[in-house]
N, C-alpha and C positions, 0 to 999 in steps of 0.2 A: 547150233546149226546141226550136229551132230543127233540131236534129240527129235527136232524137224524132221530132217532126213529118215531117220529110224520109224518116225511116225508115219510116215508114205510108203513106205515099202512094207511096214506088218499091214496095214489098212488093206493092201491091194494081195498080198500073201492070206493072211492070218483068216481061219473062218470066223478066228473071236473078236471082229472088228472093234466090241467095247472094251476088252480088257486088252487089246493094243494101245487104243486111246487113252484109256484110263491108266495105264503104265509108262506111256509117254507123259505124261500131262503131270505126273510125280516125280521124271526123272530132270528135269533143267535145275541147274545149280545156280542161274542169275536169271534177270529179268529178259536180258536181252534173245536170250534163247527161248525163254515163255511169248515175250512176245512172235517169235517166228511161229511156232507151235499153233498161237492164236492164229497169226495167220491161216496157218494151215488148215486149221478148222474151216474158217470160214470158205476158204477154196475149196474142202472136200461139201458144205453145204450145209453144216454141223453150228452154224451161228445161233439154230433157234433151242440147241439140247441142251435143256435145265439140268440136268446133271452134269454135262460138260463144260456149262458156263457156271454152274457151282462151282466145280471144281478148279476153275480158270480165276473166279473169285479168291477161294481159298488162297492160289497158289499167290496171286498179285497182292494180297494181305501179309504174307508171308515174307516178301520180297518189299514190306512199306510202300506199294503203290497203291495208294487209296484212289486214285484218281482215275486208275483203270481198271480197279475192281468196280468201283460206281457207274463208269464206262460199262462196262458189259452188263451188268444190273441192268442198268438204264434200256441197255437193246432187246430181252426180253420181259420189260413192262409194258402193261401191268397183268397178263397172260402168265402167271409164277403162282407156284405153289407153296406148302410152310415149307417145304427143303430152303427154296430160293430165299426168302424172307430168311430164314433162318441165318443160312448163311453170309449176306450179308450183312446181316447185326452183328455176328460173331466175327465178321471180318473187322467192321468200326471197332469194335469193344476193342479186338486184339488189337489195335492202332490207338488206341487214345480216342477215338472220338465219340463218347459219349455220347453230347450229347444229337449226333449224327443217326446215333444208335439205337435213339431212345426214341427218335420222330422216325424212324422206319418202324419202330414197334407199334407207335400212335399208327400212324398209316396201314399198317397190315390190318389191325383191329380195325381201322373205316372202312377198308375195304371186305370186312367180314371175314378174313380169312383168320383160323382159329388156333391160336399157337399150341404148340404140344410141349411136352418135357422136354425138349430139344432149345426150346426155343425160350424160355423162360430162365437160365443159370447165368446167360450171357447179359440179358435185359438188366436181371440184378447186379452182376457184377458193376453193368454200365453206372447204376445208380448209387453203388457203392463208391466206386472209384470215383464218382463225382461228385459226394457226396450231397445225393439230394434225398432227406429223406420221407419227402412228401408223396413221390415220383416211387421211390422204392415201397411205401405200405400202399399204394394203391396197387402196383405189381403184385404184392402178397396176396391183396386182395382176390386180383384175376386169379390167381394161383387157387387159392380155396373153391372159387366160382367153379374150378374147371379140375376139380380134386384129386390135382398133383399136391399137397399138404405132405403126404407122405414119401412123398420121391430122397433119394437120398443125397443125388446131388444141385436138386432144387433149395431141400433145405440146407444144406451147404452151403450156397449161397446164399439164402437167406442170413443168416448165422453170420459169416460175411459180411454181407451186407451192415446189418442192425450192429455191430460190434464198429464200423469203421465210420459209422452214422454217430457211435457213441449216445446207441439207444443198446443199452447191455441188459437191459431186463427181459426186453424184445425179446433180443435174440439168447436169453437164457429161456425163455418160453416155446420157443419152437425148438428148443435144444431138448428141453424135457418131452415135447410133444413126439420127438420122432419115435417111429417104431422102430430100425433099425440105427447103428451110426457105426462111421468107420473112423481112421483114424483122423482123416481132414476136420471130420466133423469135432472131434476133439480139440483142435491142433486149435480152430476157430475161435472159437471158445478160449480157447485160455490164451491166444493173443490177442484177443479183444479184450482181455479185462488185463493184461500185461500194457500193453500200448498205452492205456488211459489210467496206468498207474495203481490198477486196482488189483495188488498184487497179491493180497489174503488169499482174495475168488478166485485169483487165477492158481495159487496153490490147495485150493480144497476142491476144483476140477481135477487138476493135476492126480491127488489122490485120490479122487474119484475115478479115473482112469485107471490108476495102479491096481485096482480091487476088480475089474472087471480084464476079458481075455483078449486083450491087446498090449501091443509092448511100444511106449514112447517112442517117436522119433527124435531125428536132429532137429527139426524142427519144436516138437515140442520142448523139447530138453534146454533149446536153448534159450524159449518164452521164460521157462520154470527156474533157470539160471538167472535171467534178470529180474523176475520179483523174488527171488531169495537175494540179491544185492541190496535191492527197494526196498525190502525188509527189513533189511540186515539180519539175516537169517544164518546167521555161520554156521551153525550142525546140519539145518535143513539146506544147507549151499553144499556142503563134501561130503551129504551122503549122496544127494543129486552126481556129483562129481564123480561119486566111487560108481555109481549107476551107469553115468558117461565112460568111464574105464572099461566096464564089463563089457557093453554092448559094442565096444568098437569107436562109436561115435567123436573119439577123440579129434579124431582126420577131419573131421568136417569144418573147416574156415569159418562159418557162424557157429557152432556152438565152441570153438577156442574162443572164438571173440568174445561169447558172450560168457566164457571163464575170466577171460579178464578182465571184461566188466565188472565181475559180481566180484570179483575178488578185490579190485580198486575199491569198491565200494567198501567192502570189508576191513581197506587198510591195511592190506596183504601182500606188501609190492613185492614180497620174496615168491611167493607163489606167483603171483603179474612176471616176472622177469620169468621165473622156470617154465610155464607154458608159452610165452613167447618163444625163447630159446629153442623148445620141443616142437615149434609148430613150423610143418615140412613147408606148406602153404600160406602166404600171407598178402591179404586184398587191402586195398585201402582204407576199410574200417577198421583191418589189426591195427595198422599204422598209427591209424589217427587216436584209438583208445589206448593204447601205450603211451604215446607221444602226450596226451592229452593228461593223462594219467596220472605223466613224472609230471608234468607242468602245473595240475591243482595242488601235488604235491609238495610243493615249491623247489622237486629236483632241477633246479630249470638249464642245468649242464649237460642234466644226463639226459635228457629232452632234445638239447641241441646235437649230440653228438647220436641218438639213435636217428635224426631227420640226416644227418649225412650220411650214417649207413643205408637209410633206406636210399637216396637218389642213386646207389649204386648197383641197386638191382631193381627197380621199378619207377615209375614217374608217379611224383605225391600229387592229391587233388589238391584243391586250394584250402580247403580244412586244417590240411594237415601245415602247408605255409604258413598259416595265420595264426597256428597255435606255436610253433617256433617264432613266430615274428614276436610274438606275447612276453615269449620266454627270452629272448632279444630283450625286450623293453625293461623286464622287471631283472632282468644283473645289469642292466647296461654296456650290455657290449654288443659294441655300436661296428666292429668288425662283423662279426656273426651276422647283424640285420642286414648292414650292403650287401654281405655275400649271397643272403636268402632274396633281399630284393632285388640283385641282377639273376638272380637264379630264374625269377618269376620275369623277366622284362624278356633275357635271353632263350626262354623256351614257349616264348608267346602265350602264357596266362592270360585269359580276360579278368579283369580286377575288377569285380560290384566295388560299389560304395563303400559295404562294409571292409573289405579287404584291403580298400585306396586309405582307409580312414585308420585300419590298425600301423599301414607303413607309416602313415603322416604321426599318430601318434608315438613311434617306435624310432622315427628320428628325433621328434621333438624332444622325447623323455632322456635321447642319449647323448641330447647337448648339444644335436646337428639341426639348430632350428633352420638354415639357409637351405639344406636338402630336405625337409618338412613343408619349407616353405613351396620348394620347387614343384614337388608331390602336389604337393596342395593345388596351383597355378595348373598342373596341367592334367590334372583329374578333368575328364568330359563332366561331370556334375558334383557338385558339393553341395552336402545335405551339413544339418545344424552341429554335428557333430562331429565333420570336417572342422569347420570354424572353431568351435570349441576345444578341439584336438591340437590348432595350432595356437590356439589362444593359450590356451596353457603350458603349449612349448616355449612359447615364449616368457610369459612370467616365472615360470620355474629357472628358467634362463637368464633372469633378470633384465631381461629386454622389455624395459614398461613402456620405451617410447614407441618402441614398435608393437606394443600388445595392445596401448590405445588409438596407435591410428587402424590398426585389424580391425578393431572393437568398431570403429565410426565407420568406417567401409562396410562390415556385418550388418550394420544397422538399414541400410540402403537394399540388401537383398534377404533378409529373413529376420523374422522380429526373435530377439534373444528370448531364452527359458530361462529356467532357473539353476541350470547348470551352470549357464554362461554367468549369470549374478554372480555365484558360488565362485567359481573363477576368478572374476573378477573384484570379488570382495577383498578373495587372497592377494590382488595387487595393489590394492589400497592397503592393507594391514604392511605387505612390503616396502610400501613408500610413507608409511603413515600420515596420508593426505587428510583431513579431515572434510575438506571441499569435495574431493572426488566422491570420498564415501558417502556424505550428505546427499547428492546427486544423484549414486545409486539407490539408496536408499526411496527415496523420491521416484524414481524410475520402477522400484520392486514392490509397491506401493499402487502404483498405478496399475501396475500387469495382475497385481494380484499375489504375487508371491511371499506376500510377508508371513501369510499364513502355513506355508512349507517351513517344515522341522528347520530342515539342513541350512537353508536361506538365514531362519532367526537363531541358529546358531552360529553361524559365520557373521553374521549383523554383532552378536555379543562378543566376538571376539575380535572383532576389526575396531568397534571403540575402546577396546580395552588397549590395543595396541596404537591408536590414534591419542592416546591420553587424558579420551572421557568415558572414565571409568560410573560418573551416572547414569550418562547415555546406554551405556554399556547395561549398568543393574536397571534401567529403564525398560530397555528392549528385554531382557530375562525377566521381568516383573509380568509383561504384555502380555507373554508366548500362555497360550491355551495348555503345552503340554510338552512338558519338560524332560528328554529322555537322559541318560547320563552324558551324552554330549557336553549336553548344554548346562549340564552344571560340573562338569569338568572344564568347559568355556570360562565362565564365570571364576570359578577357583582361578583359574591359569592368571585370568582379569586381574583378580586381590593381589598375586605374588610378583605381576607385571606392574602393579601401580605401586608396592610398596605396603600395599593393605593387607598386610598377615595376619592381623588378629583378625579380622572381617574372612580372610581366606576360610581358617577353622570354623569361625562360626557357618559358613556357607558350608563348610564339609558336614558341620553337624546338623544342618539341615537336611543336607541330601539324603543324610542316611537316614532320618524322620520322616521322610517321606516315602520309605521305601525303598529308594533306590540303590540297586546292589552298585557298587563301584568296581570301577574296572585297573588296567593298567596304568591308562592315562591318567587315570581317579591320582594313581598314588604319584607318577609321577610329577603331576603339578603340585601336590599335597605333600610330599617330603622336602622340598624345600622350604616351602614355610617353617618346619621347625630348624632347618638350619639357619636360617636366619634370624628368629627368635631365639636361638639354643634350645628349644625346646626338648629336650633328650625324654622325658617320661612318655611324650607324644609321641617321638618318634617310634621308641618302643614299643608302642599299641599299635601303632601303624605296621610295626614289623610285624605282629603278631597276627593282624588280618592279613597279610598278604600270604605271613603261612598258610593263613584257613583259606583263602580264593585258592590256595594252588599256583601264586604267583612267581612265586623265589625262585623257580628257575629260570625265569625273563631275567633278561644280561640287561635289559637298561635299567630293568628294578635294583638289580644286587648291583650296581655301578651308581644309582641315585642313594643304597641305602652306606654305601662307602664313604660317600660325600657328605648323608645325612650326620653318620658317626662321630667323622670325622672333626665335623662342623660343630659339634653338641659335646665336642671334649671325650671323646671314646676310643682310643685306638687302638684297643683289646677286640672289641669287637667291628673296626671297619676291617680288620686284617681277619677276624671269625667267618663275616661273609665274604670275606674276599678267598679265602683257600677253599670253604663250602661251596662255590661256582663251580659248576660243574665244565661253563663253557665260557671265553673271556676274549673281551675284542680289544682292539687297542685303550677305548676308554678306559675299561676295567684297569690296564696296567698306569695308565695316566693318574687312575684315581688314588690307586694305591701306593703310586710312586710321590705326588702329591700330599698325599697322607704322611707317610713318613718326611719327608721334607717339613711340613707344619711344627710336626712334634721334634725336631731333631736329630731323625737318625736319617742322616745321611749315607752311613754305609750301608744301611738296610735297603733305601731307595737306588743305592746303585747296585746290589745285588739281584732285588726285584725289577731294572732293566734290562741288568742282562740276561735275565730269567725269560724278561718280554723276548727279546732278540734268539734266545735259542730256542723260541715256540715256536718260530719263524713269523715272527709279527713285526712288519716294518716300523722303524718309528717316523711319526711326522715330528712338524715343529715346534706342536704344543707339548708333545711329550718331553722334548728336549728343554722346555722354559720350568716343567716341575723336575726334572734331574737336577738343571742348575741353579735354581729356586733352594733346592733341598742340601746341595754342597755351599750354597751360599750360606744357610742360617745352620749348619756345622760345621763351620770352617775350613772348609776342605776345597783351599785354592786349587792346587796343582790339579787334581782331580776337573776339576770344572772347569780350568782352563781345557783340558784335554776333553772335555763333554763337547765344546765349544767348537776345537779345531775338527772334530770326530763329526761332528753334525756337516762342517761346510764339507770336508774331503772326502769322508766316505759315503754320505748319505745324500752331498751336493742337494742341499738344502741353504737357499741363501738365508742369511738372519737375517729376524727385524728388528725391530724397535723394542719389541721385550727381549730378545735377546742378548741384547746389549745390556740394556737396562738389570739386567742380572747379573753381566761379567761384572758389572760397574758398584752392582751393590754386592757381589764373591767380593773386590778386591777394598770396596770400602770399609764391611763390616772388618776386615782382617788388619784395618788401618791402613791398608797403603792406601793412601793417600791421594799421593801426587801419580802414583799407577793409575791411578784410577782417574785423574783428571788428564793425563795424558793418552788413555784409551779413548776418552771421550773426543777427544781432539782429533785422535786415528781415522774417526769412525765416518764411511762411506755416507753413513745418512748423515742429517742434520738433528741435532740432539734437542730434543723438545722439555718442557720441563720437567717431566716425570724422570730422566735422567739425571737433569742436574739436580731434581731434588732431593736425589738417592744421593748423591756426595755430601748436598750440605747438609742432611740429616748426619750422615757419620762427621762431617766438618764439626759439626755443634759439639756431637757426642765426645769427639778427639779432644776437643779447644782448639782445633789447629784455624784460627781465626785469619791466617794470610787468607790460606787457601776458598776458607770460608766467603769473602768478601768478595770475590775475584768470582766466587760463583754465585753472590747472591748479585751481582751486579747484570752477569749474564741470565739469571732468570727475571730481572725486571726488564730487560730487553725483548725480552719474549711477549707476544702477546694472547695472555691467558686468564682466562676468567677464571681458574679453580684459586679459590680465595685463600686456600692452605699456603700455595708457593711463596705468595705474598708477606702473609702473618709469618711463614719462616725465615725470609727473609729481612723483614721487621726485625726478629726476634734477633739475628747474629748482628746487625746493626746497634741494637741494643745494647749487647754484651759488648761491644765493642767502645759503647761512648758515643757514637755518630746519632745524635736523637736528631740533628738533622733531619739525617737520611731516613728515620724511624717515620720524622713528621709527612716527609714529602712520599711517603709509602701511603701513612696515614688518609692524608689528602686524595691520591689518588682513588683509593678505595671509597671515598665520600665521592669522587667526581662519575666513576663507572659501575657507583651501585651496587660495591659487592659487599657481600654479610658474610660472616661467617656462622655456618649455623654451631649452636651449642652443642656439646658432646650430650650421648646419653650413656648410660646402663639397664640392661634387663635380669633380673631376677625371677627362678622361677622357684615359688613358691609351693611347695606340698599340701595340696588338700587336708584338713586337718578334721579326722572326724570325731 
């Protein structure tokens, strides 16, 4: 009102009636005061002055009214000059509307009117930013016709242009062509061949620039900082850097950014945290390439904990949510995710698909399939990956009956991929259906996906787990193209079915073929030799893992403990057990384990409580190889107190092998009748494996009462393991009752059980 006002009173004072107007017409700080302004125009009679409805344009461009800058356009058509033309193309361009912009430019040229230098940087931009590049070389064209070629912020946009077209030859050709170039014209250039990854060009521009009398900007510097990342250029990155130092350019929010980038890339998180730290200003792309950073890194703590420092000084995009959601999913803390997803509900985020689809997956993955599900239900749309998302939450969940009625509802609104198969494969291998999986199979067959890697090696490992291990080397025989997958698939098959000698032969395969083996390679592959004793094998296998670079994987040196262990070696399970550099509970399980087998029990309770001042909690398997290993060294007192020490302190209820090991602590030490009166104590219900841990020592004692009293209670039982049986045969025996021998006998002919024959392996030295 203010600016209105101002404008009536210099019009009717001022002799310079145009630079009144034209300094009002500059000075409104909103639309609603331009619009008065306008009025006023037209009440002093001023509606038809092309420069003053140019400038009326400008300003409503300025203020995003496209709609009253067309307006007043519209009221001096088609009586307009190249200014008027001009400016409203430059008005669309600076709005987004291309291609608005680009049929005022068709229209000026029908109506003959001839654009000038003015009128051609905006046209290109238009064509740039939309990227049309058929529309932008005919524009180059006019440009020749009418021999602006040489202008220098024609070819600027040019340059521009052809670089965002990702025609970079182009615009290296009019880059060469020009007569003079400034620093834009540089800058052009090497974020056209940076953006499209072509990061050599964009550093042999760069020094192309450095050789001639111009000094890099922020802009440049920080093009040339991300293809030294792209590169991986570390000398050509911090001398860049020492360059960034000199000139100041530190302060500038994109080129920090794009230090951290390039330094991320370089695997430099010491240097990523120091200039974060240093950096006064930070926009949401710091945010997100920090954040983003620790999270490929797999710091995914210190990811979540720098996403709550920033909600304390700025509000994160959704980028930056979703890459903490990620880091949520992959430790499982399923606190952290609620807390980010009310963050996002309670500050009104719009959630795409993609974003709906990382929380559904970030509940499902942390065990909270009912809040997955709920996500899921009230998503406005769900795409395949939705479905997928909670498909998988639920079989990792073990919810199969809910993961096949998801599956038949999915079927009803979008035809599943090959993800969903994959999926779904892993729920068949879970339940080891053989029906289901035939039916998928059948189903992946139809769609076409038997010919996908991932599909035919999930197919080879779902028969392997369903118990048709032909099936299984069927489908591996089929596949056109075998990656290590799939013949780590296969191996895993041999050692799942019992087929160890076939296992090696299939590893000797693979490696005849070429294929380098991996992690998984050795981890299916080192148990074959423990379960053959294969000790020379395993040694070879230890000796590539050397040369892969393996040994310091904690599941490897935890498999090769086991391996050792297994093959008669406890020199060296305890060699790679102290050689770890890093050790999870496994690790202590194995080697607590380990000494148990061989006898030394006090070794095994020293390497616990080695575990426990690591601060390694123990579970309950740990506690079954402690008293596993005071049991076969005699060392009652001790394991009773493992026993009480697990319910009280660690409030860890026992099971069944936990029992099952007080029972064989107190039998192997003879007691006896302790032991059959523990078994009596016990909360559970005592299945055979307990009682057959007495009558083994009953045998070994002679103590024949006691013997009897429990071979009786294990023919009460009903059990198929044909062992319990034949041992209890056998104290009947000793006893004289052939009776009781016969009617065991008998029964075994009634219910069909065998017992299979012992074997022996022998491993044999190649003899040359």
């Amino acid at each position: 009102m203010k600016a209105a006002r101002q404008l009536g009173n210099l019009f009717w004072r001022s002799g310079d009636k145009c630079t009144s107007i034209s300094n009002a017409l500059s000075s409104p700080s909103n639309r609603k005061d331009l619009k008065k302004i306008h009025s006023l125009l037209i009440t002093l009679g001023l509606q038809n002055s092309v420069t003053f409805l140019g400038m009326l344009i400008t300003k409503y461009s300025q203020f995003k009214d496209t709609d009253s800058a067309l307006l007043v356009f519209g009221g001096i058509y088609p009586q307009i000059d190249v200014y008027a033309w001009n400016t409203i193309i430059r008005a669309m361009t600076h709005n987004r509307c291309y291609t608005k912009a680009l049929e005022f430019y068709a229209e000026m040229r029908g109506l003959g009117v001839k654009p000038d230098n003015y009128t051609f940087p905006s046209v290109i931009n238009a064509c740039g930013s939309s990227m049309d590049f058929e529309k932008g070389r005919v524009v180059h064209e006019h440009v020749v016709e009418l021999g602006f070629q040489f202008d220098l912020y024609i070819s600027n946009a040019l340059i521009d242009m052809y670089a965002r077209c990702n025609k970079l030859g182009r615009a290296q050709l009019v880059f060469d062509g020009m007569r003079h170039r400034d620093i834009v014209s540089w800058n052009s250039l090497i974020s056209g061949y940076t953006s499209h990854g072509y990061f050599k060009e964009a550093l042999e521009v760069y020094h192309q620039l450095r050789m001639v009398d111009l000094l890099p900007d922020s802009f440049s510097l920080s093009n040339v900082l991300l293809s030294c990342g792209g590169l991986g250029e570390v000398v050509e990155g911090e001398v860049v850097h020492c360059l960034v130092e000199k000139l100041g350019t530190c302060r500038d929010v994109n080129v920090s950014n794009a230090l951290l980038a390039m330094y991320f890339k370089f695997d430099m998180l010491v240097n990523c945290r120091r200039i974060f730290s240093e950096m006064v200003h930070r926009d949401s792309v710091t945010w997100n390439t920090i954040i983003s950073s620790y999270l490929e890194s797999g710091l995914y703590h210190e990811s979540m904990r720098l996403f709550l420092e920033m909600i304390r000084h700025s509000k994160p995009d959704i980028l930056t949510i979703t890459s903490v959601l990620r880091a949520c999913t992959c430790v499982g803390d399923l606190n952290m995710g609620r807390y980010v997803h009310d963050y996002m509900l309670n500050n009104g985020y719009e959630c795409n698909i993609v974003a709906t689809n990382i929380v559904i997956n970030m509940y499902a993955k942390c065990g909270d399939v009912f809040q997955a599900r709920q996500v899921f239900e009230n998503a406005k749309n769900q795409d395949l990956v939705s479905w997928n998302s909670l498909l998988d939450g639920y079989i990792e969940n073990q919810s199969y009956q809910e993961a096949i009625e998801l599956f038949r509802r999915m079927r009803t609104n979008f035809q599943p991929d090959f993800v969903t198969y994959v999926t779904l494969l892993s729920l068949s291998s879970g339940l080891a259906n053989l029906n289901f999986t035939e039916e998928l199979h059948c189903n992946i067959i139809k769609r076409g996906f038997d010919s996908t890697q991932i599909v035919g090696n999930a197919l080879v490992d779902v028969y392997a787990k369903c118990g048709k291990v032909e099936d299984s080397f069927k489908q591996f025989e089929t596949m056109k193209f075998r990656d290590t997958v799939s013949w780590n698939s296969i191996i895993a098959s041999c050692s799942h079915s019992d087929n160890h000698i076939l296992g090696f032969r299939m590893l000797s395969n693979m490696r005849l073929e070429g294929i380098i083996p991996d992690i998984p390679t050795f981890l299916s592959s080192l148990p074959l030799c423990s379960y053959l004793m294969a000790k020379r094998q395993g040694k070879e296998m230890h000796c590539c893992i050397f040369k892969f670079g393996f040994d310091s994987n904690i599941p490897i040196g935890n498999a090769l403990i086991e391996m050792y262990s297994n093959t008669g070696s406890l020199r060296n399970s305890i060699l790679v057990f102290e050689k770890m550099k890093k050790r999870d509970l496994v690790s202590w399980t194995a080697i607590i384990s380990t000494y148990g087998m061989y006898g030394e029990g006090r070794k095994a309770l020293e390497a616990f409580e080695h575990m426990k001042a690591a601060g390694i909690l123990p579970d309950h398997i740990v506690f079954i190889a402690v008293m596993y290993a005071c049991s076969h060294s005699g060392l009652v007192q001790e394991g009773r107190i493992c026993f009480e020490q697990m319910k009280r302190e660690h409030n860890i209820v026992p099971r069944m092998e936990h029992y099952a090991c007080i029972v064989d602590l107190l039998s192997r030490s003879g007691l006896l009748a302790e032991a059959e009166e523990f078994i009596s104590s016990m909360p559970l219900k005592p299945d055979a494996s307990i009682w057959g841990v007495l009558l083994s020592a009953c045998r070994a004692n002679g103590d024949m009462k006691i013997a009897e009293r429990v071979a009786e209670r294990i023919l009460q039982l009903d059990t198929s393991d044909p062992g319990y049986h034949v041992l209890a045969s056998n104290v009947y025996a000793a006893s004289g009752r052939w009776d009781q021998v016969g009617v065991i006998r008998k029964s075994f002919e009634a219910n069909g059980l065998k017992k299979d024959p012992g074997c022996s392996w022998l491993e044999i030295p190649t003899l040359s």
